[in-house]
Backbone bond lengths (Angstrom), bond angles and torsions (degrees), N, CA, C in turn:
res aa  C-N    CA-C-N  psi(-1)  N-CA   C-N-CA  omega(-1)  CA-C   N-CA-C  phi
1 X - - - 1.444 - - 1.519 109.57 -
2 X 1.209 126.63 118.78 1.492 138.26 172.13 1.800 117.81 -81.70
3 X 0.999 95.76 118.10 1.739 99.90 -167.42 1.491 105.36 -100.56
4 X 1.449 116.26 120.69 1.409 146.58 -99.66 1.900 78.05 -137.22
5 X 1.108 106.55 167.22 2.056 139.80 170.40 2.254 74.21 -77.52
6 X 1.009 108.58 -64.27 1.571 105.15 -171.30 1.662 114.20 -32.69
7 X 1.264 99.50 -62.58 1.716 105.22 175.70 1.801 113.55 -62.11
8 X 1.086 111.49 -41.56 1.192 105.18 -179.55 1.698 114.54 -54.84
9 X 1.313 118.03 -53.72 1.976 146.15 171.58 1.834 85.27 -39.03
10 X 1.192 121.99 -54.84 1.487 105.66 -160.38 1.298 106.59 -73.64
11 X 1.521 118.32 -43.82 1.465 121.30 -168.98 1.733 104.89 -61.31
12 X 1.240 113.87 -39.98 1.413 118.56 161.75 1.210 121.70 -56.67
13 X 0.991 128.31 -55.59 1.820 126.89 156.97 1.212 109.90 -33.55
14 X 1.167 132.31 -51.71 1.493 130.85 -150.38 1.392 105.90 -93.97
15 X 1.505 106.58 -9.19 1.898 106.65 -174.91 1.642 92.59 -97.75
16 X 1.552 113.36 -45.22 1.585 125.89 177.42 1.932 101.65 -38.49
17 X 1.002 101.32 -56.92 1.735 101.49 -155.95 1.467 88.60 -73.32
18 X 1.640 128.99 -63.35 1.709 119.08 173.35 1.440 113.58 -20.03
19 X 1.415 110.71 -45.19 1.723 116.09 -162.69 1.047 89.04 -55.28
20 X 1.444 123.63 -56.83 1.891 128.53 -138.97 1.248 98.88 -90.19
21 X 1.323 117.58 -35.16 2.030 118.74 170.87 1.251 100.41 -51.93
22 X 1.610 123.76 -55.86 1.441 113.24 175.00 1.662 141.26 -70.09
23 X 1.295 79.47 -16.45 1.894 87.55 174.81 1.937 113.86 -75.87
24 X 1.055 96.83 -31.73 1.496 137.60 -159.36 1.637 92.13 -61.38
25 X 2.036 101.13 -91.52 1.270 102.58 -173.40 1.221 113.66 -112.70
26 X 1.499 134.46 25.16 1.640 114.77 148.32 1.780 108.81 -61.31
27 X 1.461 98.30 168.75 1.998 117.72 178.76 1.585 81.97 -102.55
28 X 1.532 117.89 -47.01 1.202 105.04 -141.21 1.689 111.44 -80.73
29 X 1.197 111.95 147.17 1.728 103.61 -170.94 1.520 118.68 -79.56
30 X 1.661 120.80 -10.67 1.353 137.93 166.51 1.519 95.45 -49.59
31 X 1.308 107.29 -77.98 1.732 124.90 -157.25 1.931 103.88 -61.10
32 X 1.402 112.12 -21.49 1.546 128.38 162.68 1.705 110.07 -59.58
33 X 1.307 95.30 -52.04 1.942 93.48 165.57 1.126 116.59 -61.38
34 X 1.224 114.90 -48.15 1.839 120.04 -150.74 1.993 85.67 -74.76
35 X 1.281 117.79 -39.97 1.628 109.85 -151.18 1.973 90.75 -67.61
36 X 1.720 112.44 -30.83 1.755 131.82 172.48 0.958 113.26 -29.06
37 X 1.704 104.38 -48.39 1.504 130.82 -153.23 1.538 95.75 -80.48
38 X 1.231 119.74 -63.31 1.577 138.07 179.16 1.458 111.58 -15.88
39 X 1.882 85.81 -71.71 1.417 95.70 -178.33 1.868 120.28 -79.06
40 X 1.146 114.36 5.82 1.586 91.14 168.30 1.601 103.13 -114.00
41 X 1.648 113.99 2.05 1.151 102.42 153.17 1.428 125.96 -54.84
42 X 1.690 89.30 -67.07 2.082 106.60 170.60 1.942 110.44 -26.16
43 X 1.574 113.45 -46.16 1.305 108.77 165.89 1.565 142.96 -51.30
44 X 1.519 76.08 -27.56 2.229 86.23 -163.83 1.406 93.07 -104.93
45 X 1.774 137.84 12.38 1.540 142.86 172.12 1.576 87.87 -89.59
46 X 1.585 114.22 -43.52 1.487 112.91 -170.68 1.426 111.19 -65.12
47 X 1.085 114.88 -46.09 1.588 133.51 -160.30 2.174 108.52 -76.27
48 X 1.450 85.98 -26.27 1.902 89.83 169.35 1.574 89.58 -98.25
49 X 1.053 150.21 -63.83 1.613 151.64 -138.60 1.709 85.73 -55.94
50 X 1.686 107.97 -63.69 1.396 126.06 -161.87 2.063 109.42 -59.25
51 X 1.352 105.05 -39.75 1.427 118.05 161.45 1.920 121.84 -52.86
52 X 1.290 96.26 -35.69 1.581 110.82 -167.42 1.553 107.94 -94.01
53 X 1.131 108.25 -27.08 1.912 118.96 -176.05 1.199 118.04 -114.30
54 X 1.938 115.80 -17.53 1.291 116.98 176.09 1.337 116.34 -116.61
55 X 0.975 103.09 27.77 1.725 110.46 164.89 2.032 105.16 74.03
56 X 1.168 123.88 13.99 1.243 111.77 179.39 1.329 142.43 -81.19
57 X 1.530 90.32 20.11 1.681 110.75 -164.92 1.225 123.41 76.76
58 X 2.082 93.34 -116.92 1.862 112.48 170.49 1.743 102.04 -77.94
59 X 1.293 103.94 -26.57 1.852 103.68 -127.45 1.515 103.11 -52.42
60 X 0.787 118.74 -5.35 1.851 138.47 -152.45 1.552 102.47 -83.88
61 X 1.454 98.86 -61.70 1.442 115.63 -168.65 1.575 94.39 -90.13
62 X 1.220 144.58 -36.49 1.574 136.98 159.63 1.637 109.23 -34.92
63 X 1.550 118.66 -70.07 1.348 109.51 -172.08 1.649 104.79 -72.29
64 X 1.432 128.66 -0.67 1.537 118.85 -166.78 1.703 95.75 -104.40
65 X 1.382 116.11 -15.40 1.179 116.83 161.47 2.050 124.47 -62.42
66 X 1.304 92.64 -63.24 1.973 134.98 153.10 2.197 86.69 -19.56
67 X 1.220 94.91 -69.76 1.584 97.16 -160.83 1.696 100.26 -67.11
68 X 1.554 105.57 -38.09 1.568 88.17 -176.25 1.504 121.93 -66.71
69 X 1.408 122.10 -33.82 1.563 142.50 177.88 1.784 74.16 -54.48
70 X 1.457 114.86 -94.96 1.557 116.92 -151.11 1.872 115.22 -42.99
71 X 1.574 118.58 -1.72 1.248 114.63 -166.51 1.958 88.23 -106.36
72 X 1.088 107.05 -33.50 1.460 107.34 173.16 1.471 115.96 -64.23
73 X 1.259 121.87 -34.76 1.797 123.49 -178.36 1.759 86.18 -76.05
74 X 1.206 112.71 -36.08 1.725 85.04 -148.42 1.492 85.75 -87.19
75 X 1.513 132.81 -23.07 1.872 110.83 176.13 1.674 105.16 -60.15
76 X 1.656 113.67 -52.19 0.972 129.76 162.12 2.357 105.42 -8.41
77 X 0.863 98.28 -91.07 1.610 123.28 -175.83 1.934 104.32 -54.97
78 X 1.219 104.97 -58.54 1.208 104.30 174.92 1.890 117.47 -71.11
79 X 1.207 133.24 -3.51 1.037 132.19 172.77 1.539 117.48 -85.07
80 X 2.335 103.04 -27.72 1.176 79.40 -179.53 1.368 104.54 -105.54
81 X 1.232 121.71 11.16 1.562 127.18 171.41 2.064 92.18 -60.58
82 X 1.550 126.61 -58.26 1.420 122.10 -159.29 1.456 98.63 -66.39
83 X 1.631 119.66 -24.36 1.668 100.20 -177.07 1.908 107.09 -96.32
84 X 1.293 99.46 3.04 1.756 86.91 164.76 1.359 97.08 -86.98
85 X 1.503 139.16 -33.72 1.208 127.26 -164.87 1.919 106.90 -81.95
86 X 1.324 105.06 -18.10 1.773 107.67 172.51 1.423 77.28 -75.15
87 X 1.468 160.88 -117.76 0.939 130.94 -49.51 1.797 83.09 -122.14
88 X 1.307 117.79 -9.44 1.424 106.42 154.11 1.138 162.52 -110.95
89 X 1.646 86.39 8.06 2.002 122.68 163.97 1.113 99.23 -115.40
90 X 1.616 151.87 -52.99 1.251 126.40 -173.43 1.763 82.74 103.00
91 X 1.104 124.81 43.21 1.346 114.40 168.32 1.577 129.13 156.31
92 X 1.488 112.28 104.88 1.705 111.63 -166.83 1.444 120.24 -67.07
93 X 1.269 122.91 24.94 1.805 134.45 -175.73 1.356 94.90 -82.13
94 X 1.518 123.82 117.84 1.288 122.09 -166.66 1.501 91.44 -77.38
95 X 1.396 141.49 -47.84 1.408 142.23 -169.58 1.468 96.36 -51.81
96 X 1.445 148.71 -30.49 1.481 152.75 -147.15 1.717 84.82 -93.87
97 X 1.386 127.68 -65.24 1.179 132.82 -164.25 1.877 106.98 -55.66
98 X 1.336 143.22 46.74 1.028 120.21 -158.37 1.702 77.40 -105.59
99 X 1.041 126.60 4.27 2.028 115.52 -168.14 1.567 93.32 -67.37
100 X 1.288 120.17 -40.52 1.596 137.45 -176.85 1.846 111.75 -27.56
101 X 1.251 101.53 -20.59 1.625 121.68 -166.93 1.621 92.22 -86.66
102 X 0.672 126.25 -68.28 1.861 147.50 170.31 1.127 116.53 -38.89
C-alpha cells in the first residue's frame, strides 16, 4: 500500500476537528491549549504533505518550522497568562474567570 497526499489530508482532518472539539467544549484552559496545539499541528502535517506531493520544494517545511517556533512562544505566553489567572482565582475554568470583565 503506497501512502498517498490522501492519507496524509485525513490524518490532518482528524487532528483539525480534535483541535476544535477541544477548544470548543473543554472549561478547562490547559485542555484550550492542548486542543491550539492540535490544530496547528493538523496545519504543519498539511504544509509538509502539501510540500512533498505538490512540488513546493522547502517552502512547506520552512513555514511548518515558522509554525512550530510561533506555537512554542504562544504556549510559552499563554501558560504564564493561566498561572497568573491560578494564582488569582484559585482556578483554570475559563467560565470561573468571568471577574476579568470588572
Amino acid at each position: 500500500m503506497d501512502v498517498g497526499l490522501t492519507h496524509y489530508l485525513i490524518i490532518s482532518a482528524i487532528l483539525f476537528s480534535l483541535g476544535i472539539y477541544g477548544v470548543v467544549t473543554r472549561r478547562n484552559a490547559i485542555m484550550v491549549l492542548m486542543g491550539i496545539e492540535l490544530i496547528l499541528n493538523s496545519a504543519n502535517i498539511n504544509f509538509i504533505a502539501f510540500s512533498r506531493y505538490g512540488g513546493m520544494q522547502l517552502d512547506g517545511q520552512a513555514i511548518a518550522v515558522f509554525v512550530i517556533i510561533l506555537a512554542a512562544a504562544e504556549a510559552a505566553i499563554a501558560l504564564a497568562i493561566v498561572l497568573n489567572i491560578y494564582q488569582r482565582f484559585n482556578t483554570v475554568n475559563v467560565d470561573d474567570v468571568s471577574k476579568l470583565k470588572e
